[in-house]
C-alpha positions in Angstrom: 10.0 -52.1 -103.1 7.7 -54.6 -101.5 4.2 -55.1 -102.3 2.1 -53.3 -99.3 0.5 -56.2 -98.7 3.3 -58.0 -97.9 4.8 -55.0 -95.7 4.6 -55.6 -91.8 3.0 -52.9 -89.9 6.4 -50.7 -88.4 7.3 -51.0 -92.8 3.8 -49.5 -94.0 4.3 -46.9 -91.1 8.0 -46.6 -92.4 7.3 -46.6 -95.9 4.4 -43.7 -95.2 6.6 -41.6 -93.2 9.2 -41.4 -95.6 6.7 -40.8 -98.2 5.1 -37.6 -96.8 8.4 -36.4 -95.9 9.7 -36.6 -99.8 6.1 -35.2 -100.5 7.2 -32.1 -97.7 10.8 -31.8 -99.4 9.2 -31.4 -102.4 6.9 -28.5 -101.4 9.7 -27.0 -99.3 11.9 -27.1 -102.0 9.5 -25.4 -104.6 9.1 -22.5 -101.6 12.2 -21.6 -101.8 12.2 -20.9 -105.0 9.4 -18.5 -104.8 9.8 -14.8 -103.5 9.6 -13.7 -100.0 6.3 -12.4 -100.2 5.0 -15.3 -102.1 7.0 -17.8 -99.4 5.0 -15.6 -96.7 1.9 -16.8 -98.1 2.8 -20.3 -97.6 4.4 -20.0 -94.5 1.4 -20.8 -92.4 0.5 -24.0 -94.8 4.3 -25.4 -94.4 4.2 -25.5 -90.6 0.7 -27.2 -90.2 2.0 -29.9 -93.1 5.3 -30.0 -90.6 2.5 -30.6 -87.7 1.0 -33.1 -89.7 4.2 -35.2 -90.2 5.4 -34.9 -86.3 1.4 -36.6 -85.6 1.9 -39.2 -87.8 4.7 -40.4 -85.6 2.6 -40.9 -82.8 -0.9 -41.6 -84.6 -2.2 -45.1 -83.8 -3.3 -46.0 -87.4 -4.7 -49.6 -88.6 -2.8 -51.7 -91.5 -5.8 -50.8 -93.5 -5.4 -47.1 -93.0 -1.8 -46.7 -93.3 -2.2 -49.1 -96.9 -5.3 -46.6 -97.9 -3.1 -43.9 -97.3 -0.1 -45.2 -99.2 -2.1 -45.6 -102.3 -2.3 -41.5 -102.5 0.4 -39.9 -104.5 0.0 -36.5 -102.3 -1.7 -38.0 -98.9 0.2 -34.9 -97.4 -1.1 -32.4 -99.1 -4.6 -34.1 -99.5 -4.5 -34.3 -95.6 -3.7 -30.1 -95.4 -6.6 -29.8 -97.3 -8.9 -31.6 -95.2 -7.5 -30.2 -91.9 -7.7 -26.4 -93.7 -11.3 -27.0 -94.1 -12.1 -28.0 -90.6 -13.7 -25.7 -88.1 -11.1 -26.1 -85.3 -10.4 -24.0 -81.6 -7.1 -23.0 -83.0 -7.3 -19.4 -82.9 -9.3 -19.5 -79.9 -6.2 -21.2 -78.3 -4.3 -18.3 -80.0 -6.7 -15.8 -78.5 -6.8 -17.6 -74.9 -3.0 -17.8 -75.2 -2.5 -14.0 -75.9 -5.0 -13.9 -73.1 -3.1 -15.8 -70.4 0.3 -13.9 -71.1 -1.2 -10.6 -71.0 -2.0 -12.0 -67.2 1.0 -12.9 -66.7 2.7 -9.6 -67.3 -0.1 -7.8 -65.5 0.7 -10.4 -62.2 4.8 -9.6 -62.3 4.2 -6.0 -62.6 1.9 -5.8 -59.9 4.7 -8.5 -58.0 7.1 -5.8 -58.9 4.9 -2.7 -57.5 4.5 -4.6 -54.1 8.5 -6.1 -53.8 8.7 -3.4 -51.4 5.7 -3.7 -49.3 7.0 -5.6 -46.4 10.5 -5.0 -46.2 11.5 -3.4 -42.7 13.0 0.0 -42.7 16.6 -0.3 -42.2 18.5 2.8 -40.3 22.1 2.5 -40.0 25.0 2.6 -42.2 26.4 0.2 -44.2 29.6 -0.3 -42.1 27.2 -1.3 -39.4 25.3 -3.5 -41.2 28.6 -5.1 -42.6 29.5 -6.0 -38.4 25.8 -7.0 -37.7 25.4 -9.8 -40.8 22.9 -7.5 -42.1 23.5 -6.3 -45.6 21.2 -7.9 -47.5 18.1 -6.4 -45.2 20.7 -2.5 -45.7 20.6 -3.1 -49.5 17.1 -3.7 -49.9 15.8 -1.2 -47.5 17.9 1.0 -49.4 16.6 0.3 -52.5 12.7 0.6 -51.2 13.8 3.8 -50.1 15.1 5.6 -53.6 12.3 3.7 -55.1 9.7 5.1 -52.4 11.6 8.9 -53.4 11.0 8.6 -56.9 7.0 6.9 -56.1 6.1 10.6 -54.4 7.7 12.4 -57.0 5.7 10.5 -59.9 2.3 10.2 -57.6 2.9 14.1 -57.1 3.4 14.9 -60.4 0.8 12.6 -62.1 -2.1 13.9 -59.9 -1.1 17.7 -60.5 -4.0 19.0 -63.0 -2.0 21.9 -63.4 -4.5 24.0 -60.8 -4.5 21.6 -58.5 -3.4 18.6 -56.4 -5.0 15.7 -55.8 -3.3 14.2 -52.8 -5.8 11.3 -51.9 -4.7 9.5 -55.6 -1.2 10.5 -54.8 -1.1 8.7 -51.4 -2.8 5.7 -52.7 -0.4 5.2 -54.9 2.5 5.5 -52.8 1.2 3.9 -49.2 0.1 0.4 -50.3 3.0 -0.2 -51.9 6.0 1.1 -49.0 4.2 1.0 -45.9 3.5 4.1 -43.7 7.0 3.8 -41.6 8.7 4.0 -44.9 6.7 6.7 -46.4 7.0 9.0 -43.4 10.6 8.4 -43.1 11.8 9.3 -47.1 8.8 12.2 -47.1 10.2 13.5 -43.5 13.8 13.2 -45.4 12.5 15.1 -48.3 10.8 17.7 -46.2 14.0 18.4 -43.9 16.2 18.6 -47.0 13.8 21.2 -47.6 13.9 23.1 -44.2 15.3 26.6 -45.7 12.2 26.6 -48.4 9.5 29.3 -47.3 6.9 27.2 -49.0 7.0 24.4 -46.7 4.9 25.1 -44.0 6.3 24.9 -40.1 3.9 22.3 -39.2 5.4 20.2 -41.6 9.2 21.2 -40.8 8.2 20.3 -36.9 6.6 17.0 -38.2 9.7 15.7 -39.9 11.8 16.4 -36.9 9.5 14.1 -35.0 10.1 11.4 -37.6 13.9 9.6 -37.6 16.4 11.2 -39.3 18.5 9.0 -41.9 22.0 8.0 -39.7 23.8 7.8 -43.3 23.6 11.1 -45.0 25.3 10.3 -47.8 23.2 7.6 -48.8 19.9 9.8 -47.9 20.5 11.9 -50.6 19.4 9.5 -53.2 16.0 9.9 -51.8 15.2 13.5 -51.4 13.2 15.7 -53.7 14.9 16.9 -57.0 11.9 16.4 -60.0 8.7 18.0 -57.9 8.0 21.5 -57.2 8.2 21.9 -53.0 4.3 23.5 -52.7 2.9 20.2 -54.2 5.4 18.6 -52.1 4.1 20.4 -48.6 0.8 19.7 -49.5 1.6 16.0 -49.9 3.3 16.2 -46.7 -0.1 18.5 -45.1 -2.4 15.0 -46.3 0.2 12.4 -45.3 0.4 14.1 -41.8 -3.2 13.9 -41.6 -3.9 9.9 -41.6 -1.6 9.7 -38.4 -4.8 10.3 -36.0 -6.5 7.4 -38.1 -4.0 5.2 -37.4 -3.4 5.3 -33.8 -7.6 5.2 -33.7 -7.3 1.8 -35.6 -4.1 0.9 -32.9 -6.8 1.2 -29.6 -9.4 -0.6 -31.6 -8.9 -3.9 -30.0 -9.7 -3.1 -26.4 -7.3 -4.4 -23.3 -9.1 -6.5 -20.1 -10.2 -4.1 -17.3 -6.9 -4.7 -15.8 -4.9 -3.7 -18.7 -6.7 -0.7 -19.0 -6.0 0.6 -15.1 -2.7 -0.5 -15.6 -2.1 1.8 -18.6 -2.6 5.4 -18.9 -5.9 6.5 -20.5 -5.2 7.4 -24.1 -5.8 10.9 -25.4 -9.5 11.8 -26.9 -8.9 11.4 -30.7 -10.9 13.7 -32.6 -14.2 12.9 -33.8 -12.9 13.1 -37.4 -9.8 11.4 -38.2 -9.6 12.3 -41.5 -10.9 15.4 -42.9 -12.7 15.6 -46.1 -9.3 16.9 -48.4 -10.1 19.2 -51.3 -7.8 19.7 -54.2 -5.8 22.3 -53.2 -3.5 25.3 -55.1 0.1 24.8 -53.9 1.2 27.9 -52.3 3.8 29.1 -55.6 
């Protein structure tokens, strides 16, 4: 082997390289000799010292470094040592890390609660939309709608204390994330598949005949109510009914020119409440 002070710089970094590595297969080699929980111990040690190595190849050391270091019979381990002793961010990155995924899964669950927010209601069979070019908007429409069924079903259940309902919670869970059109059309689908049960009131049984019947039957009946009892159901349906004033005061909100206005009918007189303050309620049993 050449004297180091002969050795051009790419054979000092060579010559170190290969040096730490035979000073890594050495330490590797007297790990796997140990047991499993003593090789656990040293886990943690023999991928920083593997870190170490895969720096060196892109460390920008001087002739005089590299030749210092050469002159050390364990420069590897010598160099764990110093690095163990530091005061370094590295579990702070850990912690920051842990940090930033948690986010992540919190933003794709929230993505995943809202996939349904703006997708159109779609009414017609699947034969039609087959004709029309329109089976991707079917699909997904379909899907919104089972996923909208089983939504009520959980909001329902979830915010029944046992006494009582608490239909404000339920509804917030459910509206944001389907729209209104969508969650009158499954609830009104619900309700009428309902339509012999005494415990749904009239007012609801009239309400879901003024809301669009599903055209496919078939496929309808993968969104009607099967895991909630039909009293918390009708007084879902009592509250849902209820925002409908408050919408169509929000619609006439933005006023027309004076034209507009005596061009169009005069819209009926809404009532000075549009929502009334709900109570939690005993479904009628």
């Amino acid at each position: 082997m050449k004297d180091i002070n002969e050795m051009s710089n790419e054979e000092l970094n060579q010559a170190l390289s290969e040096e730490m590595r035979a000073e890594q297969d050495k330490f590797r080699e007297w790990l796997e000799s140990q047991t499993a929980v003593e090789a656990l111990k040293h886990a943690y040690e023999y991928i920083i010292r593997e870190d170490i190595l895969i720096a060196l190849t892109d460390s920008d050391l001087s002739q005089t470094q590299v030749k210092a270091l050469l002159q050390n019979s364990c420069t590897l381990d010598d160099i764990y040592k110093d690095w163990d002793k530091q005061e370094t961010g590295f579990m702070q990155d850990i912690r920051d890390t842990i940090e930033e995924r948690a986010n992540i899964f919190i933003k794709q669950e929230q993505e995943k609660l809202m996939q349904y927010a703006n997708v159109p209601v779609y009414n017609q069979t699947y034969e039609y939309a087959k004709i029309h070019n329109e089976c991707d908007w079917c699909l997904q429409s379909h899907q919104a709608d089972v996923a909208c069924g089983q939504a009520i079903e959980a909001a329902i259940n979830k915010n029944y204390s046992g006494s009582s309902l608490d239909t404000d919670e339920a509804i917030r869970e459910v509206l944001p994330r389907f729209g209104r059109e969508r969650l009158n059309f499954v609830l009104a689908n619900m309700v009428r598949n309902l339509a012999w049960d005494g415990r749904i009131s009239e007012a609801n049984k009239e309400w879901a005949k003024s809301v669009p019947a599903p055209i496919d039957e078939k496929r309808s009946r993968k969104f009607i109510a099967f895991k909630v009892h039909p009293g918390l159901l009708n007084l879902f349906a009592d509250d849902v009914r209820k925002l409908e004033p408050a919408v169509r005061q929000e619609q006439v909100k933005t006023k027309p020119s004076i034209l507009e206005r005596l061009q169009q009918p005069k819209p009926p007189i809404q009532p000075s409440k549009s929502t009334p303050t709900k109570k939690r309620r005993e479904p009628e049993l």
